[in-house]
matplotlib code that plots the C-alpha trace (Angstrom):
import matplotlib.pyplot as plt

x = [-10.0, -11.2, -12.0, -15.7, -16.4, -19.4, -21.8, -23.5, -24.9, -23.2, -25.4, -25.6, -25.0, -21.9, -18.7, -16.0, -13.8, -16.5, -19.2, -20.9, -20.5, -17.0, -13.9, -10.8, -8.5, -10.7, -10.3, -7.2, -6.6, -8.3, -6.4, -3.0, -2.3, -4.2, -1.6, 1.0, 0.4, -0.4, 2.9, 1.8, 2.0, -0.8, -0.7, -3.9, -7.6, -10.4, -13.9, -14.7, -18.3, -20.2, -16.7, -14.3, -10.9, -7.9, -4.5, -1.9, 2.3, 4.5, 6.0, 9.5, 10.3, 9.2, 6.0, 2.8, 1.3, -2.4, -2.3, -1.2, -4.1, -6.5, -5.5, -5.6, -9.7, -10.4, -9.2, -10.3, -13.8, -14.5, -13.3, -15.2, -18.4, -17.3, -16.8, -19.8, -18.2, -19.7, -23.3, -25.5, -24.3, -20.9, -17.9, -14.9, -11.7, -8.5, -5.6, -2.1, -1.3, 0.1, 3.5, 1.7, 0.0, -1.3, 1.6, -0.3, 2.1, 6.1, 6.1, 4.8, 7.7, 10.0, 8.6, 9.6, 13.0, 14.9, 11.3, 10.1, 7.5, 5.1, 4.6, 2.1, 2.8, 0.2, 2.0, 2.9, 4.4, 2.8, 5.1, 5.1, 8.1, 9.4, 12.3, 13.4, 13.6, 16.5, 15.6, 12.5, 12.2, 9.5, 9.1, 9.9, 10.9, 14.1, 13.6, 17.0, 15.0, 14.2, 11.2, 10.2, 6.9, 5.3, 1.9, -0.5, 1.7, 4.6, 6.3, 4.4, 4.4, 3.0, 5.6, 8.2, 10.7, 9.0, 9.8, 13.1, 14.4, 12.6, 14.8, 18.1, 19.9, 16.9, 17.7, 19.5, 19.6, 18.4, 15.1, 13.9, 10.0, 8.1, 5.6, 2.9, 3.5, 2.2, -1.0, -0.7, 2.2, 2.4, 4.6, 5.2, 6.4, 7.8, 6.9, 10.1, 12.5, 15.9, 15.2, 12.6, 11.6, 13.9, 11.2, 7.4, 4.2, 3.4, 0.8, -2.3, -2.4, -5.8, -6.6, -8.9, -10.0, -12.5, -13.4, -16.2, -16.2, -17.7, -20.6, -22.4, -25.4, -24.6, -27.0]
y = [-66.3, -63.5, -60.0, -59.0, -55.7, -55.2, -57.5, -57.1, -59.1, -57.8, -57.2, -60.1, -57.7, -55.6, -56.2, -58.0, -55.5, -52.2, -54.1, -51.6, -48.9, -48.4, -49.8, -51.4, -48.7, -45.9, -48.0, -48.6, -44.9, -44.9, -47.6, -47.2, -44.2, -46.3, -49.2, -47.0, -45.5, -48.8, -50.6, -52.1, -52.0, -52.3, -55.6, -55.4, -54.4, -57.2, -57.6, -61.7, -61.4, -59.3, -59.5, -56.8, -58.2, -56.4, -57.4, -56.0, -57.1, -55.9, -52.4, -54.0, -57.4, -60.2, -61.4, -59.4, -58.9, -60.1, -57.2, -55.0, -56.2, -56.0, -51.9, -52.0, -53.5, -51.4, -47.9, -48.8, -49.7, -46.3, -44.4, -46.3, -45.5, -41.5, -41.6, -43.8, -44.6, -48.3, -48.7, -51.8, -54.2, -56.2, -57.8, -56.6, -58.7, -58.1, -60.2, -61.0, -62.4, -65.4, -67.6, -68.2, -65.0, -63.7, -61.5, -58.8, -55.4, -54.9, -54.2, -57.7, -59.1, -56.5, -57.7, -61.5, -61.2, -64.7, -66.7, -69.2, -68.2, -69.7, -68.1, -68.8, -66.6, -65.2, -64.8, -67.6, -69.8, -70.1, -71.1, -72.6, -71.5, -72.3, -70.7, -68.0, -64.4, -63.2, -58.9, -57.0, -53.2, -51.8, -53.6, -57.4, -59.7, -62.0, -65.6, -68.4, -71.4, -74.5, -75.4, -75.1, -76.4, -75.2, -75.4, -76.3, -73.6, -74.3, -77.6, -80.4, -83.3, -80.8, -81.5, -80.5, -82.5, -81.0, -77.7, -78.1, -79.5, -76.5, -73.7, -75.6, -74.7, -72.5, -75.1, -73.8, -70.2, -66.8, -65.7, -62.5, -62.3, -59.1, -58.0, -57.9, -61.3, -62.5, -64.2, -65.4, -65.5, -66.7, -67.4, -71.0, -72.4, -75.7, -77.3, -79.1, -77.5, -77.2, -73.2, -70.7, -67.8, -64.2, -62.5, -62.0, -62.0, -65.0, -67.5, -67.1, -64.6, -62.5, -59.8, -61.1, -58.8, -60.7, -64.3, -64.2, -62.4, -58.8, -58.1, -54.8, -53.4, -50.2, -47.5]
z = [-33.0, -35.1, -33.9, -35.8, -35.4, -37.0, -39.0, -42.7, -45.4, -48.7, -51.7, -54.1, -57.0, -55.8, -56.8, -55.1, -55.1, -54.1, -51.5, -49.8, -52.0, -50.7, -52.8, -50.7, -51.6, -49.6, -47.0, -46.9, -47.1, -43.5, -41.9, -43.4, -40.8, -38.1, -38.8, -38.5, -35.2, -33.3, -34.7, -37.5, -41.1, -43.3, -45.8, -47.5, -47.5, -49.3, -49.5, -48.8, -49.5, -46.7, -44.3, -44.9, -44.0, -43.1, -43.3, -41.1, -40.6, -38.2, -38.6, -39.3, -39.8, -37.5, -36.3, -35.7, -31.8, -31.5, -28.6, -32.1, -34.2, -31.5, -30.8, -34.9, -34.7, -31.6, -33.5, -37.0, -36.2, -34.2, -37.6, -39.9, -37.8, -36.9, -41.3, -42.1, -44.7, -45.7, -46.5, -44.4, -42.1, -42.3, -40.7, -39.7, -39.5, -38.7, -39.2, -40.6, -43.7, -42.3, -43.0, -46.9, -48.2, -51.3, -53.2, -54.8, -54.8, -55.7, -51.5, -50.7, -52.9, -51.6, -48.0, -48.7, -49.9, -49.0, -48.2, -50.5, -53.3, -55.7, -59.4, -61.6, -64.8, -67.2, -70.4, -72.9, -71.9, -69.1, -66.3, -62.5, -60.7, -57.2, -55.4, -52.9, -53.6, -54.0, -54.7, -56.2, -57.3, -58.8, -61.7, -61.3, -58.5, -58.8, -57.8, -57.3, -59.2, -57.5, -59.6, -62.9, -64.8, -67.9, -68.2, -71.3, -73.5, -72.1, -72.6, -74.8, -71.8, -69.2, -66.7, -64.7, -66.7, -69.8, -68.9, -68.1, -70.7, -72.6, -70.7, -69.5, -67.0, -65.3, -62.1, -59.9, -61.6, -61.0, -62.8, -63.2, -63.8, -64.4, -62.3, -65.5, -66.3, -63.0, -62.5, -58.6, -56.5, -52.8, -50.1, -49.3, -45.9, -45.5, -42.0, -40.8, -44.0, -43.2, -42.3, -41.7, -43.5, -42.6, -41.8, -42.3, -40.1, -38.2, -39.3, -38.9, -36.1, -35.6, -33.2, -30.3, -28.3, -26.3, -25.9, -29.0, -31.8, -31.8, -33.8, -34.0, -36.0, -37.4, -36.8]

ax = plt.figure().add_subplot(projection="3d")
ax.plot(x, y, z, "-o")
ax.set_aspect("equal")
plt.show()
């Protein structure tokens, strides 16, 4: 159950990434240090229309607390009203990432080193590629290749079997993809695979601090 701290209805002309006049990243310049002193470890801040949702892991390794998120809601909500900080009404939601989530920064591939990702590159030719991670620095992520696809630039039949034959002996094989020639990258978890991912937030897990979610007009 999701913790909702506070309810709003987003202006149809702001942007996704700055609703309420406020960007992401100021916010996430509030709630980093928040994260940090209730255990966890901040993941991301978005805008999903007039919800502002916050993503939080645990501090090291393992599996996120709801009793950590909910201290994470409780805190963060007091200093976004004491800063006033976001214009109108919205809501506030606090979660993990969950077993898949959204790779966005070299820390989130740093994070899921040995857990099973999904790449979608951007540059020609484009490329689908499935496999663990093996390392990531700053500048690309390294993934041991168990699938490999081209896409409508890559390979000429579109398929898996295509693409292969385009780049032997990528099967199998380390690959080492830039961080600029990613489009979208995720975490994949296989329900019953023969293992479970290292490490990472648990799935799905949201603070609940009560038995309905909180809403709250701001004054």
């Amino acid at each position: 159950m999701t913790d909702t701290a506070a309810a709003s209805r987003a202006p149809k002309t702001a942007p996704k990434s700055a609703q309420h006049g406020v960007h992401p990243s100021a916010i996430a310049e509030l709630a980093g240090p928040i994260a940090d002193e209730v255990g966890c470890a901040l993941y991301d801040v978005q805008w999903r229309g007039g919800t502002l949702v916050v993503l939080a892991s645990a501090a090291a390794g393992g599996a996120v607390g709801v009793e950590e998120l909910g201290r994470l809601s409780r805190r963060l909500s007091a200093e976004l009203d004491a800063a006033d900080m976001i214009e109108g009404r919205y809501v506030l939601e606090v979660s993990s990432p969950g077993l898949e989530r959204k790779l966005l920064r070299p820390e989130h591939f740093a994070g899921a080193v040995g857990e099973r990702v999904v790449i979608r590159t951007s540059e020609s030719p484009r490329r689908r590629i499935v496999g663990e991670i093996t390392g990531a620095d700053a500048r690309e992520v390294c993934v041991h290749v168990e699938e490999l696809s081209a896409g409508a630039e890559g390979a000429q039949s579109g398929s898996a079997e295509g693409a292969q034959q385009a780049q032997p002996g990528s099967i199998g094989q380390p690959m080492t993809v830039p961080y600029h020639d990613i489009a979208k990258a995720r975490t994949t978890f296989e329900w019953g695979a023969r293992r479970p991912p290292k490490s990472g937030p648990d799935a799905n897990t949201r603070s609940n601090s009560g038995n309905t979610p909180r809403e709250r007009q701001r004054r």
